[in-house]
C-alpha positions, 0 to 999 in steps of 0.5 A, a space after each residue: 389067572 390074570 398078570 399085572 402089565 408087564 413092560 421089558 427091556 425091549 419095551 414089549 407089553 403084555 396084560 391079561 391071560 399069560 398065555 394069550 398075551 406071549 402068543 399075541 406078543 409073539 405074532 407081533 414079533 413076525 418079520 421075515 418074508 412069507 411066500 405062502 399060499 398067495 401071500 405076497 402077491 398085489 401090494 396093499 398098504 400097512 397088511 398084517 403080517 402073514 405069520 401073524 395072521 397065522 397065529 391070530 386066526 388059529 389062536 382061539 377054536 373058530 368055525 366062521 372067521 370075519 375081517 371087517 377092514 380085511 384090505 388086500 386079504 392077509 388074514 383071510 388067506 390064512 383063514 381059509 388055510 386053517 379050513 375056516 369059513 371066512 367073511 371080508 368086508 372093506 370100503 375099497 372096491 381095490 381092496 375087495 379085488 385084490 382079497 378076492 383074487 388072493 383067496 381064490 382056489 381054482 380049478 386047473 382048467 380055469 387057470 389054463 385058461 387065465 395064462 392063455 388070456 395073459 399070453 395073447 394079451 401080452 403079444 397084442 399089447 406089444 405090437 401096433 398100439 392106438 392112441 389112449 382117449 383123451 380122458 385117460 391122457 387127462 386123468 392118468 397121462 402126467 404118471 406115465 411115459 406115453 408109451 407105458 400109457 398106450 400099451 397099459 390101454 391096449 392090456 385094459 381093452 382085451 381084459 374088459 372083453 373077457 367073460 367070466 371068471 378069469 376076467 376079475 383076475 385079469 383086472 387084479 394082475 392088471 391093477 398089481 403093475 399099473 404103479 409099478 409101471 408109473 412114475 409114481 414113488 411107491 404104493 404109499 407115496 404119490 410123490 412123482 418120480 419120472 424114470 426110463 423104461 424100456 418100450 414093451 415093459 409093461 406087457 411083459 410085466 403082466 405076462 410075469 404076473 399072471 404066471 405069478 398069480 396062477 403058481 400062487 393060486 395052485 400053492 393055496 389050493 394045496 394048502 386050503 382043506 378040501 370042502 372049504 368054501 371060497 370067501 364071501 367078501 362084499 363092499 361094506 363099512 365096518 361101521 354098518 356090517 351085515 353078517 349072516 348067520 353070526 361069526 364066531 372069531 373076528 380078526 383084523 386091523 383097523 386104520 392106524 389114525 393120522 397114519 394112511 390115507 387108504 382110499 386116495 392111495 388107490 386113485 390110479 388104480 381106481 381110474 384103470 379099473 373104473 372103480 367109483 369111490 368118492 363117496 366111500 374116501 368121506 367115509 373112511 376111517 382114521 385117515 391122515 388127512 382128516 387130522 390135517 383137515 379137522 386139527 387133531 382134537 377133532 379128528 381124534 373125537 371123531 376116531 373114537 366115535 368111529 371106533 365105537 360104532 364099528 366095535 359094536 357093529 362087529 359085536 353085533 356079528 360075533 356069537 356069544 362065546 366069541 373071540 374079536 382080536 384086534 390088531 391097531 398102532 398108535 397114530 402119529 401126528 405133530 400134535 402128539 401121539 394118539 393112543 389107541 389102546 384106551 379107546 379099543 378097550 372102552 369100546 369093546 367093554 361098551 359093545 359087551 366083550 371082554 378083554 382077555 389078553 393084550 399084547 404092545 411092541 415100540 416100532 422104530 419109526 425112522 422118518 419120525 425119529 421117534 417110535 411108534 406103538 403097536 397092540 394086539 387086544 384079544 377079547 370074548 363076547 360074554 353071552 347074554 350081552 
C-alpha cells in the first residue's frame, strides 16, 4: 500500500509505505542530547543523530550492517548495541579513528591499563617541557598559545611510545582536545579566535578525557549482546567499496553537497596524529569547496555523478532482499538550492533498488535565513537485480 506525498503544516513529507515513512519521519524528529554507550564522545561534523541511528538500524531485520560514510561512528555504535555485525568505511583516516575508538568494547584489564598510561602522561606533560621542533612550531604554532603548544608535544611523544592496543585510544582521546585547546573557533569554523588559558589545561583536559573515554566504553560494552563482533572499519571511498561477504542493510549519510568541507576540517587534527591525507581531500565528495571552485553547474554534475557511482558501489555490497536507508540534506549555495532527493532516487532506481518509503523535514537554517531540507530515503534491493 502506497500514499500519495504528503506535506503538513509543519512542512514534513512523507511518500511511500505508511509505516515506513511515520518511522523515518520520526527518526527526523530527534533532537535531545544523548548520553548512551559512547555517544558524545570525539566531536565529528554533521553526525546523524544518535536516537535516529537507533531507529534506522532496527527499522528493517538485518544481520550485517554497512556505513559507508560512517564519520565518527554514530550509526555503528547503535549497530553493534542491536547486536549486528557491523562495516565502516570513510575517506578520513580522523574519521575511522574516532569510529573505531567509539565502537570498541574492551575488557577491564585493557582499561586499567588506558587510565594509568593517561595518568602518567598527565603528570609529565604538566612538568619541565622541551621545546616543540620547528616543523610543528611551522605547521601548528599560529593556533596555539606556546605553552598549549609545548605541553600538547609533551602528550604526543609518550602516546607514540606506547605498544599495543591502548595506543589507538590514546591518539583518539589526544586527537578529541588538540581544537578544544586551540585558538581555532570550532570544529566547523577555522576562523581564529585567540583567548587565555590557564598553563597545565591541556594535560588536565586529556586526563578528563581518557576517564570519559573508559566510562563510555564500560556503558557500551554493557549495552552491546555478549558474542557481537567488534566493528571491521577500513579506509576506503564509498565510490570503490569492498565488502565481503554481502551486507544486508546499509544505513548512512553522505556529504550534504556545498555544505562541508570534511577533510580540510581535520587539518590540525591530521598534523598531531601525522595522518597523510592530500590525495583523499581531491576525492571527497560533495564538498563546499568544489562549488566555489568549479561554479555550481558543475560541481552539481559532478555530485550527481558521484552519487550514482557510490549507490551502485553499495548496491553491489547489499544482499538482494536488502534494505539501504539513506540519510541526506538539500545543499545551500548562492546559486540556489541543490536538491538532493531527485538524484538519490534515479541513482538508487539505476543500481536496482527500490524505493519503499521517504521521509523530508524544513531545518531552520539561522545563518542563511532561510531553510534547509533534510530526507531519509528508505529502499530494498530487488533480487535478481
Amino acid at each position: 500500500m502506497r500514499q500519495a506525498a504528503r506535506l503538513d503544516h509543519q512542512e514534513r513529507l512523507t511518500t511511500g509505505d505508511p509505516k515506513i515513512a511515520e518511522a523515518l519521519l520520526g527518526a527526523l524528529r530527534h533532537a535531545d542530547e544523548v548520553e548512551r554507550g559512547t555517544h558524545g564522545f570525539h566531536t565529528y561534523p554533521a553526525g546523524l543523530h544518535p536516537d535516529a541511528a537507533r531507529d534506522l538500524v532496527r527499522l528493517f531485520p538485518a544481520r550485517r550492517l554497512l556505513d559507508p560514510f560512517c564519520g565518527g561512528g554514530t550509526v555503528l555504535v547503535e549497530g553493534r548495541i542491536a547486536g549486528l555485525e557491523t562495516e565502516g568505511r570513510d575517506l578520513s583516516q580522523v574519521a575511522v579513528r574516532v569510529a573505531r575508538a567509539r565502537t570498541s568494547t574492551p575488557s577491564d584489564e585493557l582499561l586499567t591499563e588506558l587510565r594509568s598510561h593517561a595518568r602518567r602522561m598527565t603528570a609529565a606533560a604538566r612538568g619541565k617541557l622541551e621545546e616543540p621542533p620547528e616543523w610543528i612550531r611551522e605547521a601548528l604554532g599560529q593556533w596555539y598559545a606556546d605553552f598549549v603548544l609545548a605541553e600538547l608535544w609533551a602528550l604526543r611523544t609518550q602516546i607514540a611510545e606506547v605498544e599495543g592496543p591502548t595506543r589507538a585510544w590514546l591518539e583518539v582521546i589526544f586527537s578529541s582536545i588538540v581544537v578544544k585547546t586551540s585558538w581555532r573557533n570550532s570544529d566547523t569554523s577555522a576562523k581564529r579566535v585567540k583567548h587565555r588559558r590557564p598553563e597545565g589545561t591541556a594535560p588536565v583536559l586529556f586526563h578528563k578525557k581518557a576517564r570519559e573515554l573508559a566510562r563510555r566504553m564500560v556503558a557500551l560494552r554493557e549495552l552491546v549482546p555478549e558474542g557481537t563482533p567488534e566493528t571491521r572499519l577500513d579506509l576506503q571511498d564509498a565510490r570503490q567499496l569492498r565488502v565481503r561477504p554481502k551486507v544486508d542493510l546499509v544505513v548512512t549519510s553522505p556529504p550534504y553537497p556545498s555544505t562541508y568541507d570534511y577533510l580540510p576540517l581535520q587539518h590540525i587534527r591530521r598534523v598531531w596524529l601525522g595522518d597523510v591525507e592530500a590525495e583523499a581531500i581531491d576525492r571527497e565528495i560533495g564538498s563546499r569547496r568544489s562549488w566555489r571552485q568549479e561554479g555550481a553547474k558543475q560541481a552539481r554534475r559532478v555530485w550527481a555523478e558521484d552519487t550514482k557511482t557510490w549507490t551502485r558501489s553499495m548496491a553491489a555490497a547489499l544482499e538482494d532482499g536488502g534494505h539501504a536507508i539513506i540519510v541526506i540534506g538539500d545543499g545551500l549555495h548562492p546559486a540556489g538550492v541543490v536538491d538532493t532527493v531527485e538524484p538519490t532516487v534515479t541513482a538508487l532506481r539505476a543500481a536496482g533498488l527500490r524505493e519503499v518509503g521517504r521521509a523530508s523535514v524544513a531545518r531552520p537554517d539561522h545563518a542563511r535565513g532561510t531553510v534547509r531540507w533534510e530526507h531519509i530515503i528508505a529502499s530494498q534491493k530487488d533480487p535478481a537485480t
